[in-house]
Steps between C-alpha positions, in 0.01 A plus 500: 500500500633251276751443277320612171407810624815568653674458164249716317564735783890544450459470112270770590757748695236563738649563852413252765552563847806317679502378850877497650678572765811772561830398531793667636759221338813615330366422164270605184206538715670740788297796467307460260181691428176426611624223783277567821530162708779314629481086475657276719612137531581359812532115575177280499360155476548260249135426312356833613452790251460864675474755288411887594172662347560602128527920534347681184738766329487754242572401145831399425622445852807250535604319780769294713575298802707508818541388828597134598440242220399138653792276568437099438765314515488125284530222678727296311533141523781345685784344394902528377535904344244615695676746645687584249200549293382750759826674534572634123165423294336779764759753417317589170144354558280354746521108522115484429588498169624162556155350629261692319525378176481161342768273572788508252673192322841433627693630163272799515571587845907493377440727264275772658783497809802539202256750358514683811869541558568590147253720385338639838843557669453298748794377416663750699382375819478139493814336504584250228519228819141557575333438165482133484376506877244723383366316207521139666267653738256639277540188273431261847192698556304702284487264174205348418675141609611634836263752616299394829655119494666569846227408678568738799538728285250775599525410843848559554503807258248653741741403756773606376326873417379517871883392594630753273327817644541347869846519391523819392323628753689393777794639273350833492562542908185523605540325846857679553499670852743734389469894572412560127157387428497258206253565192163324461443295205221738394703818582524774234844456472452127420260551200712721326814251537289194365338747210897634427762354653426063571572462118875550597532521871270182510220481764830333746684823472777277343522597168662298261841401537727671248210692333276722765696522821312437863325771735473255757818511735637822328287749492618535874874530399405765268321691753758452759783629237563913542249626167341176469184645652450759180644237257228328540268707441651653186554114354094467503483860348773503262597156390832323564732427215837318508691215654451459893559216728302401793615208717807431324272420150527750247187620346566741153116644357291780535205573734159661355473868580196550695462827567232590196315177581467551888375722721654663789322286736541180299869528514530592899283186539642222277857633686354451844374141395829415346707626819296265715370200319672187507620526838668847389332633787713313767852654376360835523575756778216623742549828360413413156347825381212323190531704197196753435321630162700821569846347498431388174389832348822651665681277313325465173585840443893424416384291192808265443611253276526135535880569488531714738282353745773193473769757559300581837541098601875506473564806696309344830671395756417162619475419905333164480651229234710651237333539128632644222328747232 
């Protein structure tokens, strides 16, 4: 069909059938009529297209997506910033952005990061000590007079990549002998923390110093604290809002409420991957009960604010290092 009929066609108001697929996300498309297969996107291989049989539909049919969207991460070249690049330009967007597009002079690179923090907001979460670090980075390699002229350049970036997830990996616990198993990188639990929470939390579990505080080396205190169990649960559900302070830095924004955007299941597996990644696993007790799709509903069901879920964190009672709210 091509495009000159399909024109005449909608000029026309002659119903076409749609091909889709159903989707059960928390959005324009949840229920809507005439939905009758379910897509999904789960991680593949760079250069190969897979794409499931085109379904025929009545007229008018509409559809959506869900399921596990592929991950790439850009493999950014090395250099001074780097880090820092992939630290607080990932909060917002995905650092392909930076390589898949034509290089940018040096002024215009300036501008596009100023435009960033003043009209995107992302002022909020860089700190002012981090924008020239960002921009000489950009400026030292993805100009049109500095792109490519390291001359290891794409072999050490694809070093560095491979370095990167070895790193994380090894992060994540998975050789940890400890009587809590720790999560695979391919686990349920882990897809739904890089699709949600890495923006913040970062893939290290460290967050961002002064901005997202860490899961990695907490997330046991909490558990260990009398409540801390449930509040953790009802922080993924309900949001967290107000001023708290985990290893003696203070930490004062909100957390997203997921509870319309996750399921049941989603929730009691991101938790379980967050309670033993990053060498979590080792400060947990043998007993460590993981937390099941029907400890979520249970708890879903006492709908709370933000607010009040912070009221929850300063009423535990702390056995392993002392926090505060």
């Amino acid at each position: 069909m091509n495009i000159k009929l399909i024109i005449a066609i909608m000029l026309a108001g002659i119903a076409v059938p749609a091909w889709g697929y159903q989707s059960n996300e928390a959005g324009a498309n949840r229920a809507a009529p005439s939905l009758v297969h379910e897509g999904r996107y789960s991680t593949g291989t760079l250069g190969v297209i897979k794409q499931p049989a085109p379904t025929i539909f009545k007229p008018d049919a509409t559809y959506g997506i869900t399921g596990s969207w592929p991950l790439y991460p850009a493999t950014l070249a090395p250099g001074k910033g780097l880090s820092v690049v992939q630290s607080y330009c990932s909060i917002c967007h995905s650092t392909s952005y930076i390589v898949n597009q034509p290089p940018l002079p040096a002024k215009k690179w300036a501008g596009e990061v100023h435009k960033m923090l003043r009209t995107y907001g992302a002022g909020h979460y860089i700190p002012q000590d981090k924008v020239a670090a960002i921009i000489h980075y950009l400026q030292a390699n993805y100009t049109p007079a500095t792109i490519g002229h390291n001359k290891n350049s794409t072999k050490n970036s694809a070093k560095n990549s491979a370095s990167a997830h070895a790193s994380v990996k090894a992060r994540s616990g998975n050789t940890a002998t400890a009587g809590v198993a720790a999560p695979g990188p391919h686990s349920a639990g882990a897809l739904v923390f890089r699709q949600n929470c890495q923006v913040c939390h970062q893939a290290s579990g460290h967050g961002i110093t002064g901005t997202f505080p860490p899961l990695a080396g907490h997330l046991p205190d909490v558990l260990a604290a009398t409540g801390g169990r449930q509040y953790l649960a009802d922080a993924v559900l309900f949001g967290l809002h107000g001023s708290i302070t985990v290893n003696g830095r203070s930490y004062n924004g909100s957390m997203p409420v997921w509870a319309g955007r996750l399921t049941d299941k989603q929730i009691a597996d991101v938790l379980n991957y967050a309670v033993t990644a990053w060498h979590n696993n080792r400060q947990l007790p043998s007993t460590f009960k993981a937390y099941s799709a029907r400890d979520i509903a249970s708890g879903r069901r006492k709908n709370l604010k933000p607010a009040e879920v912070h009221k929850i964190r300063a009423q535990l009672k702390w056995t392993g290092r002392p926090q505060t709210p």
